[in-house]
N, C-alpha and C positions, 0 to 999 in steps of 0.2 A: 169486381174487376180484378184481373190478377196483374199483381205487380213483379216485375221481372228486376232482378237485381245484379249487379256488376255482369252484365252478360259481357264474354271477351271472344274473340275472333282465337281462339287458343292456339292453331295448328294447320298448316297449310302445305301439301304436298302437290307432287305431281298431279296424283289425282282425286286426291281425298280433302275435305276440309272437316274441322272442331270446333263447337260452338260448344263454351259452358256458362251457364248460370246457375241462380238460385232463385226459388218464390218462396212462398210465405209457410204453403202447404205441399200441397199432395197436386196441385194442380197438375192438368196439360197443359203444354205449349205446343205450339208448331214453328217450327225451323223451315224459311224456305232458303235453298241455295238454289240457282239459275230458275229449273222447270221441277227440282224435288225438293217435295215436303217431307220433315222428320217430324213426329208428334212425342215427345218426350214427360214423364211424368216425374214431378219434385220430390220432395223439396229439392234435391241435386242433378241436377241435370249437364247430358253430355251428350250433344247433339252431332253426330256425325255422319256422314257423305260423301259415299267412295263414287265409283265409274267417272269419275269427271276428266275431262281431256286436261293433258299438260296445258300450259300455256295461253289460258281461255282466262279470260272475265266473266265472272260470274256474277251476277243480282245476291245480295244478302239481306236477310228480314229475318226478326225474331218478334212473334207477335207481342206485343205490349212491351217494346223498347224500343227504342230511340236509337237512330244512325249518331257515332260519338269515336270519340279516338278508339278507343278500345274492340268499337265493334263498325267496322266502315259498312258503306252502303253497297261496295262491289267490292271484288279485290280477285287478283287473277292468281291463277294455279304455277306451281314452280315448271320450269321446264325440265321436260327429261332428258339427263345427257346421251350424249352420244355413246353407241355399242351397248358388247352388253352387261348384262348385270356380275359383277367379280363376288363382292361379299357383301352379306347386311351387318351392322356391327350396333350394339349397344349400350349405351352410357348410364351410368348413377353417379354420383358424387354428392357429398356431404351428407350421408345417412345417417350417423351419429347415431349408433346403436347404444346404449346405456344412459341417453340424455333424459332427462327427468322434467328438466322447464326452456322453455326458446321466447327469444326474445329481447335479451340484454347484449347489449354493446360491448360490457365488461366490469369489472368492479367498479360500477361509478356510485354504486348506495343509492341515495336519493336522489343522485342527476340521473337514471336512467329512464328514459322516454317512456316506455311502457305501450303496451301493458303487458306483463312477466303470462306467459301461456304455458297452464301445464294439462295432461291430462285428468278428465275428471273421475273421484272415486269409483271403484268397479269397471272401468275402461281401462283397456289392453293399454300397454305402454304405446304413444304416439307414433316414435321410430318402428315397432313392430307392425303399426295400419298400415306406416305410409310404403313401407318397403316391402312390405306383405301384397298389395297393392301392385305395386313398378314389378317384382319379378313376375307376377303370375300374366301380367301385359308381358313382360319380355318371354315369355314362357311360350305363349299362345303368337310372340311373333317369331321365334325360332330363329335368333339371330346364328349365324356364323361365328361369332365372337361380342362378348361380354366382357366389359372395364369396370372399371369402380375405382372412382377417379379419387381417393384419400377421404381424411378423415372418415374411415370405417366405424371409427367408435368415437364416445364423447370425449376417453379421457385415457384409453391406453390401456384400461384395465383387461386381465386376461380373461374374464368371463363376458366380456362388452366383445372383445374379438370372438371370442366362443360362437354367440350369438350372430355374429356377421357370417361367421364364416357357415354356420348351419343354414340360413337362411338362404345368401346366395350360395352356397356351395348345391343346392338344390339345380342348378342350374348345369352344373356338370362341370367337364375339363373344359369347357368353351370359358367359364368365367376367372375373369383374370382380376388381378389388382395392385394398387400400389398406394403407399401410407400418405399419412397428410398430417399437418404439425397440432390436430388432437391425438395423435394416434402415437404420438410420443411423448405426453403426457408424465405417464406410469416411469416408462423407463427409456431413456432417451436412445436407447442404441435396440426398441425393439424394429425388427423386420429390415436392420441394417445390411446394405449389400443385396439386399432381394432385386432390384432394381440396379442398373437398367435393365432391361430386359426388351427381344424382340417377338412379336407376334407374325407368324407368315399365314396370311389367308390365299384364295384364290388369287392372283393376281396383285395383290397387297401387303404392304407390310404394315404393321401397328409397330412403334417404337414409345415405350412404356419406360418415363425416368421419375428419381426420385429427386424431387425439387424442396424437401426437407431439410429444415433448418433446427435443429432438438432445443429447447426450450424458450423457440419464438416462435411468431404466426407467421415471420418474415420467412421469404426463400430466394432458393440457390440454384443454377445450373452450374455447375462446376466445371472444371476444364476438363476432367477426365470425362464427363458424360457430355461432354460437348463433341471432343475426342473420337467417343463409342458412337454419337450419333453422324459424324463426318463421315466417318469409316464406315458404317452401315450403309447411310445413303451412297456413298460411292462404289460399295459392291453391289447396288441394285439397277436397275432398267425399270422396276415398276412403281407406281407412286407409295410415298413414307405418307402415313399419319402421325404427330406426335401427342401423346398424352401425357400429361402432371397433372400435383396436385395446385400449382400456385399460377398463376397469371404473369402475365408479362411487364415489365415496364414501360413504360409512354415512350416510346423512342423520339419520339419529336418534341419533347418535355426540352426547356429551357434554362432548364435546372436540375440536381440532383440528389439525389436525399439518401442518408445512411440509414434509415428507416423505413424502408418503403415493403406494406404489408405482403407485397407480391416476390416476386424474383426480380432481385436487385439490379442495379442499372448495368453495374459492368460484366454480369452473366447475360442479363440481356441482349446487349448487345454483342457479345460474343455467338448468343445462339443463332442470333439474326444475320451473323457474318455465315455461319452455316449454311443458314436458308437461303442466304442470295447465291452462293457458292453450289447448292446443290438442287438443280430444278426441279428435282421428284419428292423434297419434300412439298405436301401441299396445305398442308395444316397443321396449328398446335390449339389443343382440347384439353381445357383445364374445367376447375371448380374453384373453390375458396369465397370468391367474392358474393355467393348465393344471388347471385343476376344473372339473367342471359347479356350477352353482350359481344361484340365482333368489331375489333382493331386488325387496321389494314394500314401496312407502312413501308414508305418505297425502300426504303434500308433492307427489308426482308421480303423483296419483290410481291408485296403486297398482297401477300396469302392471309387468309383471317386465323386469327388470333381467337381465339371461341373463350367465352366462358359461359358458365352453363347453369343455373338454377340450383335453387338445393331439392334434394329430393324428399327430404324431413317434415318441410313445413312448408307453406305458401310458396307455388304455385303447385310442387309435387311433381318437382320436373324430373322425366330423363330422357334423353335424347336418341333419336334412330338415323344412321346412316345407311345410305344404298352407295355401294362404291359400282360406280363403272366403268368402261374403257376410259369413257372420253368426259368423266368428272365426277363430281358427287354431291348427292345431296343433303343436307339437316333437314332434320324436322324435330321440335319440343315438343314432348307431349306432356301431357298431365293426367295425374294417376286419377281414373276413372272411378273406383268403387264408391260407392254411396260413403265408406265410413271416412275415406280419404279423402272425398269431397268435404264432407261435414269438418276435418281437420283443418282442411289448408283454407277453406273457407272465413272460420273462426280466426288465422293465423294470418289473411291478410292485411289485417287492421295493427298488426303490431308496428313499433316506432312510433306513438304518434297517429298513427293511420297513415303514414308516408312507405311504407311496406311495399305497397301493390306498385307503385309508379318505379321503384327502385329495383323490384325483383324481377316482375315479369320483361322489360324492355321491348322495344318493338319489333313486330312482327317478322321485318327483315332481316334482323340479329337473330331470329331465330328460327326460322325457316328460310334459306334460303341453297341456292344452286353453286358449285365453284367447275369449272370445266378446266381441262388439264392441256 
């Protein structure tokens, strides 16, 4: 009898759904969604099923598993927004090109929860599968524009960039990027002033800041790129996306902390004075915290706040937007190859085994619709 392991509802679009697990072997499974069957063969399995109407409820089964949080028994398709389609646009963050083991919290020695993940003898370095993996998906879906949301490297070094920039730079002038507080590591003033910067799509603008802090993990919106990004939104009519590399602050928080790993309270709420002030921004798209995740806050007329998966290790996220007239949609996905599977697979059991409930987040955080 085959046993089906961590099977998860991974990916839900307008018209598509992702079902991934694992078996033992080589087996088949069959994946049914509504009225179609997928027959997929292990050990890595990535069960996917396109033609399906927006907006439907669909039947879910995976043979020899069990309806469970991870994987529901129905679950309906995102709706498609209104008009038509401006840009598709694509995300990585946290790819940590040079990193050798994942899994540690920080120098704690013997309090680290474990277990320490590195790659095994004669196996490509980990960051080369996973990323190796996410472009040749982003390759084959031919975005309009490509980000790469910080920490490009583990630690700043100039052959760790090297290797980034070969890899994704495969992808052409469509791909963009901006640093994250490993990536200043080495030398704190590298890739200083490259950011902010603006992206102009069809219909769209990408507004690309550096939320870098040099030898913390904490971040910053600062008043000048607060400034650049007023002033942007205010010379536009079409909708702003914002990208960094840090997360925002609780704005409904009770309290306030001079240490807070994301971007600090009094940038935050300074951006968020932006965003109520300028109704065409309609989102900010970070990384750092390696969770998907979506804060929504009336201080910043409650557009979502994104964070987004790492794309290194467990789950092997990077994210696809369809920008349109009349909104847009996310979707997470997860890097498909057998070797990336077998990675992030292995990687979800780190912390403890408290990994997978912390990274992946739920379904709605990460697929879902905003209308404009």
């Amino acid at each position: 009898m085959t046993t089906v392991h961590d099977a998860e509802l991974m990916t839900v679009g307008p018209d598509e759904a992702v079902v991934t697990f694992r078996t033992d072997g080589e087996e088949e499974v069959t994946t049914s969604i509504g009225d179609t069957e997928v027959t997929t063969t292990g050990p890595y399995h990535h069960a996917s099923v396109g033609g399906l109407d927006p907006g439907t409820e669909y039947r879910l089964g995976v043979e020899g598993a069990s309806p469970g949080e991870w994987l529901p028994a129905s679950f309906t398709t995102l709706d498609r927004p209104a008009g038509r389609l401006l840009a598709t646009i694509a995300t990585a963050n946290d790819v940590h090109f040079g990193e050798v083991e994942c899994g540690r919290l920080g120098d704690l020695g013997e309090e680290e929860l474990g277990p320490i993940m590195r790659s095994e003898p004669g196996e490509p370095p980990y960051p080369q599968v996973m990323n190796g993996a996410v472009i040749d998906e982003m390759r084959a879906l031919d975005p309009d524009v490509v980000v790469v949301k910080g920490d490009l490297t583990d630690a700043g070094d100039e052959g760790e960039f090297e290797d980034f920039l070969n890899a994704y730079g495969s992808l052409g002038d469509r791909m963009q990027w901006v640093r994250g507080n490993h990536d200043v590591k080495t030398d704190p003033h590298f890739a200083e002033g490259y950011a902010p910067y603006a992206v102009h799509a069809d219909g769209v603008t990408l507004a690309v800041a550096d939320t870098v802090i040099p030898g913390t993990d904490r971040g910053e919106f600062d008043a000048a790129q607060v400034g650049w990004l007023d002033d942007l939104a205010d010379s536009l009519t079409t909708p702003v996306l914002v990208f960094g590399h840090h997360h925002l602050w609780n704005l409904d928080a009770d309290h306030r902390s001079g240490t807070y790993f994301g971007i600090n309270p009094e940038d935050s709420e300074a951006l968020a004075g932006t965003v109520a002030r300028r109704e065409n921004i309609v989102g900010y798209f970070s990384g750092h915290t390696h969770r998907n995740r979506v804060r929504r806050f009336s201080a910043a007329r409650d557009i979502p706040f994104v964070e987004i998966a790492c794309t290194k290790d467990y789950p092997g996220a990077w994210a696809e937007y369809r920008v349109y007239e009349g909104g847009f949609t996310q979707v997470v996905r997860r890097a498909a190859a057998p070797a990336a599977m077998a990675w992030t697979e292995r990687t979800r059991g780190m912390f403890a085994g408290l990994y997978r409930d912390y990274a992946l987040g739920p379904l709605h955080d990460r697929c879902f619709v905003e209308r404009f």
